[in-house]
N, C-alpha and C positions, 0 to 999 in steps of 0.2 A: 578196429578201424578198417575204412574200407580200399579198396587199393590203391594207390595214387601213383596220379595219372602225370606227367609232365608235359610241359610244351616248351618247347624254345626255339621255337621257327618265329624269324623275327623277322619283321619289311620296316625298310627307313623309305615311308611315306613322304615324298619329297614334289615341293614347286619345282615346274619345270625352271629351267635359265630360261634370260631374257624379259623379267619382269613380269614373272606369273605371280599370280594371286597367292598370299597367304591369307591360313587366317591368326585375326586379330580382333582382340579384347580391349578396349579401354576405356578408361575408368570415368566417371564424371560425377564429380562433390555434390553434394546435397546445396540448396538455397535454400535453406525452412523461414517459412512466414507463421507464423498460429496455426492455423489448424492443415496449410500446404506445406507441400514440400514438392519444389523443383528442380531443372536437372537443364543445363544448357546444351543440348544439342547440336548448334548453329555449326560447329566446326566439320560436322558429318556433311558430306555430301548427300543433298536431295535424291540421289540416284541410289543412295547407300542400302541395301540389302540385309535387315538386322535378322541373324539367323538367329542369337538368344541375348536377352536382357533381364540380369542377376541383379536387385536390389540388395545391398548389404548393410546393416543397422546393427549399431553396437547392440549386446545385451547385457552390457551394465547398468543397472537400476528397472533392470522388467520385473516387474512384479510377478511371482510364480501363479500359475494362473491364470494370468489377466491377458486375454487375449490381443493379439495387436494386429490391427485391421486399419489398411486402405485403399483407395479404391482409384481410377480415374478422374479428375476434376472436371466440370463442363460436358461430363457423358450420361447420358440417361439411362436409368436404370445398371446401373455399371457395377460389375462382379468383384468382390473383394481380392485383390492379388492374393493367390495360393501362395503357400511356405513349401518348399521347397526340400524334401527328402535329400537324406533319410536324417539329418541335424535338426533340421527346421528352425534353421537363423536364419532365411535367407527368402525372397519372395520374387516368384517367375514375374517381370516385368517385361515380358517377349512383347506383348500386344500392345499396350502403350505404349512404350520406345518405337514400335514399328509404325504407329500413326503421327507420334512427335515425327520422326525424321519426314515419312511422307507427305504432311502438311503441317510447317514449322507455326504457320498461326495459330494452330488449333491445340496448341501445348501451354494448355494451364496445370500440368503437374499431376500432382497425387495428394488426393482429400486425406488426412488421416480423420476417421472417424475412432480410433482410440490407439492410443500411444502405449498402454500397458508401462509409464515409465520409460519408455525408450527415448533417446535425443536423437530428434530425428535430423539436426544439424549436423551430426557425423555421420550422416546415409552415404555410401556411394551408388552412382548406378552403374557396373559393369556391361557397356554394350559388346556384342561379337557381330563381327562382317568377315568377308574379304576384301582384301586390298593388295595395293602392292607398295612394295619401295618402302617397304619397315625395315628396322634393325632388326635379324633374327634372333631370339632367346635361343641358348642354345641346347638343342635336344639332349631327352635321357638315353641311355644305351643301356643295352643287354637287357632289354624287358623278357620274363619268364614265368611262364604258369604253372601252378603244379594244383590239380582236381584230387581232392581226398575229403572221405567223410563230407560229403554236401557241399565243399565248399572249393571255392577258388582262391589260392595265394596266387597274386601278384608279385614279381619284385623286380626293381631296374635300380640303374645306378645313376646316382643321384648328380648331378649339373657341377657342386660344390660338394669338397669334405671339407666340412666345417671342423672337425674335432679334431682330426691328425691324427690321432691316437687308440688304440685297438684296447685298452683298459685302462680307462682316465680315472680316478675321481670323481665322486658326483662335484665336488666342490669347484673342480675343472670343466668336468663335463656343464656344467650350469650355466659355468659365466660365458664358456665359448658359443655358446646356443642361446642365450638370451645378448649376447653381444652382437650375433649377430641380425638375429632382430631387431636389434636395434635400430639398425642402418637398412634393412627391408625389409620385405616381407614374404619370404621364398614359398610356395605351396605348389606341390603336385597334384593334374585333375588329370583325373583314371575316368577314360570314356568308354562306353559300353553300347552295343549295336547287335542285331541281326545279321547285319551285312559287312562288308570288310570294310574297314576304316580306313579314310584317305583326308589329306591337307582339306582338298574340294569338300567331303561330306560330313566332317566335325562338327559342324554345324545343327545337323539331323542327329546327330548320334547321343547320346544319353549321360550327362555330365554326371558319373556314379558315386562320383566320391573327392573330394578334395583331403589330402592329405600332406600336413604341414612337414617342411624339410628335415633332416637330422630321426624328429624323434621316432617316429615309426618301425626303427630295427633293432632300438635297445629299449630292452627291460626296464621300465619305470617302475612298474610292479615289482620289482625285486629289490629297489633298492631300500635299506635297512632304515627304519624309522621309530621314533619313540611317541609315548601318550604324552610326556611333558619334554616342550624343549630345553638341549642340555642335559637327558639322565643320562650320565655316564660317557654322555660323546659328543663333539659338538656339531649342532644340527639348525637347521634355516627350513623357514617354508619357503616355496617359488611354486612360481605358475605353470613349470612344469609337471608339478604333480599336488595341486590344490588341497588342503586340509591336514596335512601332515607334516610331522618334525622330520626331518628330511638327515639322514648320517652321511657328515660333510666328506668322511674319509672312507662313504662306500664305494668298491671297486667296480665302475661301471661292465653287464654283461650285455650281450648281444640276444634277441629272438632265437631258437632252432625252430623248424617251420616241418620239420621231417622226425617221425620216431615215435615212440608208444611202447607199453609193458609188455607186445609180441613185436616191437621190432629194436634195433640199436637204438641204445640210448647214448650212443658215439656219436651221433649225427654233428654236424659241425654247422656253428652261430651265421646265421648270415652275414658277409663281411660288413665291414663300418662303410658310412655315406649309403646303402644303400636304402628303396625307398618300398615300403610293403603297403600289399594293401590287400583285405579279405572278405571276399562275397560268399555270402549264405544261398545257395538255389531253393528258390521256390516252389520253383516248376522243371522238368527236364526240360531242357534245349540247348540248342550251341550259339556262342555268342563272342563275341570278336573282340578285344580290349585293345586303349592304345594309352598312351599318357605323354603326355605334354606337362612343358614347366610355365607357373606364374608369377610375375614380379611385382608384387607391390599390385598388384590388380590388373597388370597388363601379360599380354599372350601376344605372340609375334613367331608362329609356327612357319617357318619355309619347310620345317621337315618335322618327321612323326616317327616315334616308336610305336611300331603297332604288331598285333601276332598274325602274321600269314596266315594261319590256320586257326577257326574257331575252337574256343573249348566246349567239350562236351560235360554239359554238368545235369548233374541227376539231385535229387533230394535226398537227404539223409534223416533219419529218428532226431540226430544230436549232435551237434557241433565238432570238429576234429579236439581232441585235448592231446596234447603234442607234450611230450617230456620235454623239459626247460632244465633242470638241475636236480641235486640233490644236499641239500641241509644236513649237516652232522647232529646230533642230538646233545641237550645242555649235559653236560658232564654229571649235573646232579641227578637225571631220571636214570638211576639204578637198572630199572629195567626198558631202557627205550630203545630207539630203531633211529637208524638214517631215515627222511625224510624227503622223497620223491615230487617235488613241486612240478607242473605242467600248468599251461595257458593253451585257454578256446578263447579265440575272436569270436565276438555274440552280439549278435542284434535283435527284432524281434524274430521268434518270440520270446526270447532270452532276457532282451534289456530294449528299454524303449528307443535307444539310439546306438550306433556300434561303439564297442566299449571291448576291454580287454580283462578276463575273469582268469583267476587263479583255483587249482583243485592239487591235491595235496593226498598222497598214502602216506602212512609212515608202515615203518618195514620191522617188526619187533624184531627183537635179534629171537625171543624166546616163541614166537606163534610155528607153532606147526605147521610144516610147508604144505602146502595142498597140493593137489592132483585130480585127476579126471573123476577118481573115486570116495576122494576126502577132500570135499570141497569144504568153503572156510564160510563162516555167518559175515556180513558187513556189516560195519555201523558208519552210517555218517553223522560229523560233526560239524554242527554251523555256527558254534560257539557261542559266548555269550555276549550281551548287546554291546555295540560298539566297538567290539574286539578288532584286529588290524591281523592278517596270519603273517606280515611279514618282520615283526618288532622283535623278532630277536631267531638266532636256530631252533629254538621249541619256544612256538609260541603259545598261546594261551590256549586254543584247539588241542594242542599236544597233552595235554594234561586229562584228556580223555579217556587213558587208560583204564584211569581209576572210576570209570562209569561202568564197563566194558571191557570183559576178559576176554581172552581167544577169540579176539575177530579180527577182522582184517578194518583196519580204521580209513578212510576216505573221506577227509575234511573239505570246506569253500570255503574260501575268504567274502567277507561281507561285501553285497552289491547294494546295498539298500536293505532299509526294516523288511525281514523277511515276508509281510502279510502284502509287501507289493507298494506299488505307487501309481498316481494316475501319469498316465503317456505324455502327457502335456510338460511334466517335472524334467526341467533342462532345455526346453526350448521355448518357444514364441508361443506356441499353440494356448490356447485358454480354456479350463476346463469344458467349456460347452464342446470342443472341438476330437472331444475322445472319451475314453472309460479308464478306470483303473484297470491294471493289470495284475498279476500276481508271479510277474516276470522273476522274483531270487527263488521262487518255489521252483518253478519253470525248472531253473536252473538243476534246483537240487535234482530233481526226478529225472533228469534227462541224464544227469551222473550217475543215478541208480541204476539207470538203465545202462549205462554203457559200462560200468562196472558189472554188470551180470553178464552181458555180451564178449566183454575183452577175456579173451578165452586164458588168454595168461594170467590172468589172475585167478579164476577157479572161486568164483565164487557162489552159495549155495542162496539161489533167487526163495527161498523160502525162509531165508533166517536175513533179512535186512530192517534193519534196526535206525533210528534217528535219535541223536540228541543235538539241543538245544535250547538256549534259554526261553525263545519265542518258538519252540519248535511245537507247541498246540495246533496249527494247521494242519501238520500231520495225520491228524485223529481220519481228516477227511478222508486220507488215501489208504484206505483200509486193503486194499486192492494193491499196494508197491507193499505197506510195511508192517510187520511183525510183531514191533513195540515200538513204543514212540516215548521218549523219554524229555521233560520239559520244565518250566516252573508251573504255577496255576495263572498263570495270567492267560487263560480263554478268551477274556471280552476285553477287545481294546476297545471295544464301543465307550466302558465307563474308566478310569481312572486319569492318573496324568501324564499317561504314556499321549493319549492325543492331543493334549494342551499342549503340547511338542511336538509333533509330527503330525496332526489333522488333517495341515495344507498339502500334506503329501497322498490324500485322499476325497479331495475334493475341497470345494469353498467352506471351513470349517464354522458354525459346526455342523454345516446341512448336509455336505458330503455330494458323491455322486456315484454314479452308476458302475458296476461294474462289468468284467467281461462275460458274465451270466448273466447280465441285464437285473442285477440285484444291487441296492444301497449298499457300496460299502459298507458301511457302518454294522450296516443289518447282519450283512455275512463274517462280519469279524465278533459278531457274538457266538463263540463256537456252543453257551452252556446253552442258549436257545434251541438253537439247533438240537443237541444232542438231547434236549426234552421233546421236541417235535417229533424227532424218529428217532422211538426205542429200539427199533425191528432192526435200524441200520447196525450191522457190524464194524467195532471199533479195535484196533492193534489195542496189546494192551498198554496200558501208561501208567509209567512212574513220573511221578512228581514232587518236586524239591526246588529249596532253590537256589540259583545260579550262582549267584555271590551275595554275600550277605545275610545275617539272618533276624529272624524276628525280632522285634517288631520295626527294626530302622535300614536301613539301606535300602536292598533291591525291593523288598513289600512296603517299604515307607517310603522308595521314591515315587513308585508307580500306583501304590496304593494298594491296600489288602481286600478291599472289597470284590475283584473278581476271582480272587482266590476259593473264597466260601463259595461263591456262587458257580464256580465251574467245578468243585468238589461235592457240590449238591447234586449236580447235573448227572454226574455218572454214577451217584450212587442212587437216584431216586429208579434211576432207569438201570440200575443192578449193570454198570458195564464193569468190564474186568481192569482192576488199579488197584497200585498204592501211594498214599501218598504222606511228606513229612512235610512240614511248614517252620520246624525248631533251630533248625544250624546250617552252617555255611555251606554249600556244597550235599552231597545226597544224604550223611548221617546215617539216622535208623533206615531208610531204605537201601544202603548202600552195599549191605550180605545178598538181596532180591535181585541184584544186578546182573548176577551167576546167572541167572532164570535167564536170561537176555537173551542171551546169543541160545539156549535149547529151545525156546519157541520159535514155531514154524508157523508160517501164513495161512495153511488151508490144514487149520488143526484148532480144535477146540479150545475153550479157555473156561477156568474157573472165575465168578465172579462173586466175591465176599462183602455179604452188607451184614450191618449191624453186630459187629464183633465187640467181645464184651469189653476189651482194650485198646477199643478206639475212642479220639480225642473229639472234640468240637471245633470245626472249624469256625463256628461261630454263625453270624449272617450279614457279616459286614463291618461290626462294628466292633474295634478292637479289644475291646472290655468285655464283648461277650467269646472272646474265640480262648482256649485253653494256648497257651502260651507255647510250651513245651509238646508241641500235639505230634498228632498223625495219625492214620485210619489204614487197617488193614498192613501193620508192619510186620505180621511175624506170622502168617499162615504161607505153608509153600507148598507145592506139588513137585510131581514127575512128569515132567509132559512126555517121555518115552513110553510111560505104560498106559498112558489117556487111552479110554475104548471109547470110541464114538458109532455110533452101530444105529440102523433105523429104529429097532427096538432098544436099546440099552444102549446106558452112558456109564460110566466107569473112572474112577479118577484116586490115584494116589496121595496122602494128605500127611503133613505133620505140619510141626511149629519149628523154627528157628532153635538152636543152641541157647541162642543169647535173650532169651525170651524172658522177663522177668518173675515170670506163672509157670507153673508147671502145665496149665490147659487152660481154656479158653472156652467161649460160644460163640459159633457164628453162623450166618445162613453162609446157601450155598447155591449159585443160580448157573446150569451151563449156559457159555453165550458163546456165539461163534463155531455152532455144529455145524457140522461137514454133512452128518447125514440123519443123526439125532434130530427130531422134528417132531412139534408137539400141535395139537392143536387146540384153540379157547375153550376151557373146561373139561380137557381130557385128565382124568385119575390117573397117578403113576403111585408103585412102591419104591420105598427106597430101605437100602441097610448099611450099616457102620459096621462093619467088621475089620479084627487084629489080618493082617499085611498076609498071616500065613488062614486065614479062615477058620482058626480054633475058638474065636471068640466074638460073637455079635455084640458088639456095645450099644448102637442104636437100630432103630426100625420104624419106621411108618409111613403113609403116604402124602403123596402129593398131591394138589391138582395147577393144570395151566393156567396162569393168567391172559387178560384181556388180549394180549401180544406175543403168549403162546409159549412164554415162559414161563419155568418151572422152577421154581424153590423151594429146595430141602431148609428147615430151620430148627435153631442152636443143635447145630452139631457139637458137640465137646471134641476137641482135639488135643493134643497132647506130641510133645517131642518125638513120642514114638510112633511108627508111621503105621498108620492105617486103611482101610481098604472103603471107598463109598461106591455104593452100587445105584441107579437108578434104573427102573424099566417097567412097562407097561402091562 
């Protein structure tokens, strides 16, 4: 993490006495007609000065997708009102309101040319001026900055403590926060500028953020929920925290905003009533923040919390991830760890809108502590689909162990289907209006990364490892990861994972474009791809799956057909994998998982086609796939004694213990040389010799194919380890 910076030089931006100008916000109801919608102005003074005018429209019943567009009525040629960052509920009305006030005839409203579902009868239009002679709302105090890792915290203290209480209850903390919503509508807007912030130039300054009262300094994400409500506790959905059984007798905590795996993780919660807010820097510069309170859609500023002094903010790789706590482990995992939970505030390019993510180590009690010199392999875990990380102290992430020995584990809580969403999902926008993003990947890799970089952790950037149920995107990033461990579902393009989630990728089932100007669709066929470029180097992959096993649950909810077809894909193009399709969880591949954490990133791989103990996965159709299957389960190597050489390639070989043959046949293709490099129709020898060189069992040549790979074939292997040689 990078150093943080503080500010607390604070100015109370203040009307002078004697009936100086504030400013002020206020509200005016929608009149919808059919296809208009109007806004009474008359009580404004013709003189009146509209510095900005905020259009607000429920988004209850907008259809995802469907863009919502209107425009000035009775003007020519007239620009669709913009939506209004970084939410996009909301649409800059500055230029209409400022020609309604200055000629009140000529205010025939707002055409909507498409509603996307919205009722445009509950629109307000939020105008801002100055004036004078308002009741003042009364200012936030102790506003403070603190610049770390890329970003800006904000925090001030909040006008009202709604809760009272420093560890409520959610079932307390709930009612006293939607009770008080009740009776209004409290919301803090965090202004942003070049220049310093004053009453007079609020106006000019940059409305960055609206941030509703209360919830902003305590942990939502933390509080404890279940998949069904009522298991074992009793539990309510609310709109504070949408989609989930909500545990009524969770003990509410607070944000830390300060700390990390090289700094205390003592840091102390920000107090209760206070109000946070956190910018991601784009660009280096300094820039001035101030924040004001809203009531119910009115502003009535005689005075300002604002920072004397600009912050100096620079860009960062990846978001701060700030320790938050630590989880005890379920009494049942024999061998587990406390459990280091941390949150990054993330927007793009993290998540299409700011949102607050969870990242998770657990701490084995038994991993070998690393050091400058024994550094530790990672694996990150994105668990499987639909998973929640905070449904109990080991959550279902935690059970990763059993993937992956001796690594240091670095789990995400789920932000969305990991293959991404289009931009538009959550706000107004309509998919003509953006591309899909592959914002949870985003996420992962930029954890990769800062887990390699957090020097306290000590970990070895050549041995990082993925698992996941949807964790096949992976394959792409040949370049972060080592192995990539996943189910087979490659191609979300065909099964019934997109008859659920399609809309989450464009108008289904057409789709749209993505952030590499490619069809969705297209790019989420990973086995395509991996038939298009042989040449591309792939981590290696296990595959298994998630929960469930053949032929019903996880492959009979989603379907088995991209199963065959993304196990075609890597083995047509001899990439390095194995993989089972028979039982819950890894099975027969789950002794290959040791291999895990000793493969290295810029180190060769063996890759095994046509062994004589491999299954069929069939071609789709569940009557021709071998049931009980798997391809490539019991051939293993040494990747410490791997020679990869210009001339000569070298690899150590046996079988499994638990192999049901005493040997086998199988080809043998290297993939992923470092310096090994063939070229189309170059001859090579190869020989099979015993471990210590007394005994040649095989010998013959090779030649390159079209892509300048090289396959030794039926090698015989056996439990006892053998020697293969390859060279020119």
């Amino acid at each position: 993490m990078s150093r943080s910076t503080f500010l607390v030089l604070v100015c109370m931006s203040a009307a002078a006495a004697g009936g100086a100008e504030q400013f002020v916000t206020e509200p005016f109801p929608a009149e919808a007609e059919g296809a208009t919608v109007r806004f009474d102005l008359k009580p404004l003074p013709p003189a009146t000065k509209v510095l900005r005018a905020i259009l607000r429209v429920p988004t209850q019943g907008h259809q995802n997708g469907a863009a919502v567009r209107l425009e000035a009525a009775g003007v020519a040629n007239a620009e669709p009102l913009k939506l209004l960052p970084p939410d996009y509920v909301s649409f800059d009305a500055t230029a209409p309101a400022m020609a309604w006030v200055a000629n009140p005839q000529a205010n025939q409203g707002l055409r909507i040319t498409n509603a996307g579902g919205v009722d445009f009868r509950r629109a307000v239009l939020e105008v801002s001026y100055l004036a004078e002679g308002r009741e003042p709302i009364k200012p936030v105090a102790e506003l403070n900055a603190l610049h770390q890792s890329g970003q800006t915290f904000l925090t001030w203290k909040e006008i009202e403590d709604v809760v009272g209480d420093d560890a409520p209850k959610f079932e307390d903390f709930d009612k006293a926060v939607l009770g008080a919503r009740a009776k209004r509508r409290l919301v803090y807007r965090v202004y942003r500028s070049a220049e310093p912030i004053t009453v007079a130039n609020l106006g000019q300054a940059e409305l960055a953020r609206e941030v509703p009262e209360v919830v902003s300094c305590w942990n939502l994400k933390a509080i404890r929920n279940t998949e069904h409500p009522n298991q074992g506790t009793p539990t309510k959905h609310s709109p504070l925290r949408p989609g989930y059984n909500l545990a009524l007798n969770h003990v509410m905590t607070r944000y830390r905003i300060v700390g990390g795996t090289s700094q205390s993780r003592e840091s102390d919660p920000l107090p209760r009533a206070t109000g946070l807010a956190v910018f991601t820097a784009t660009k280096p510069g300094k820039r001035y923040y101030a924040v004001a309170a809203s009531i119910d859609g009115r502003e009535a500023a005689a005075e300002l919390a604002c920072l004397k002094e600009p912050v100096s903010e620079t860009p960062s790789p990846f978001p701060a991830i700030v320790y938050q706590r630590t989880a005890s482990p379920d009494p049942r995992e024999k061998q587990g760890g406390d459990v280091d939970v941390y949150n990054s505030w993330i927007e793009p390019p993290y998540d299409s809108v700011p949102s607050v993510s969870e990242t998770f180590i657990v701490r084995w009690r038994d991993l070998p502590r690393p050091a400058a010199d024994t550094r530790t392999p990672l694996m990150l875990s994105i668990g499987t689909y639909g998973c929640t990380a905070t449904e109990a102290a080991s959550p279902g992430w935690h059970a990763a162990r059993r993937h992956v020995r001796s690594a240091l584990i670095l789990a995400l809580s789920e932000g969305g289907l990991w293959q991404g969403f289009h931009e538009c999902i959550g706000t107004l926008r309509g998919y003509d209006d953006g591309v899909v993003h592959n914002y949870p990947q985003r996420r992962v890799l930029g954890a990769a990364a800062w887990a390699v970089a957090e020097r306290g952790l000590f970990v070895d950037p050549e041995r990082v490892a993925i698992w996941g149920q949807f964790a096949g995107w992976a394959l792409r990033h040949g370049d972060v990861f080592s192995a990539v461990m996943s189910n087979g579902h490659g191609n979300l393009a065909i099964g019934k994972v997109p008859q659920q989630h399609g809309w989450k990728w464009g108008p289904y089932p057409k789709g749209s474009k993505n952030w590499l100007g490619i069809d969705q669709w297209e790019y989420m066929n990973l086995p395509r791809w991996i038939r298009e470029n042989p040449t591309i180097e792939l981590p290696y992959w296990l595959c298994w799956p998630a929960y469930g096993a053949y032929p019903a649950h996880t492959i009979g909810d989603f379907g088995f057909m991209p199963w065959p077809e993304m196990i075609h894909a890597m083995a047509v193009t001899k990439r390095a994998f194995a993989a089972n399709w028979s039982t819950n969880g890894p099975g027969p591949v789950g002794p290959i998982r040791d291999l895990v954490s000793r493969i290295r990133l810029h180190q060769s791989l063996p890759a095994f086609t046509n062994c004589s103990l491999d299954h069929s996965p069939g071609d789709g159709d569940h009557d021709d796939a071998e049931k009980g299957g798997g391809i490539n389960l019991y051939q293993l190597w040494d990747p410490e004694t791997l020679v990869d050489e210009p001339d000569r390639w070298g690899i150590t070989l046996y079988l499994r213990d638990d192999c049901p043959y005493p040997d086998l046949t199988t080809d043998l293709t290297p993939r992923r040389c470092q310096k090994f490099k063939a070229k189309p129709g170059e001859s090579f020898k190869w020989t099979h010799s015993s471990l210590d060189d007394a005994k040649q069992l095989q010998s013959g040549t090779a030649t390159a194919d079209k892509w300048g790979l090289v396959t030794i074939g039926k090698l015989t292997l056996s439990k006892v380890k053998s020697r293969v040689r390859l060279s020119k």
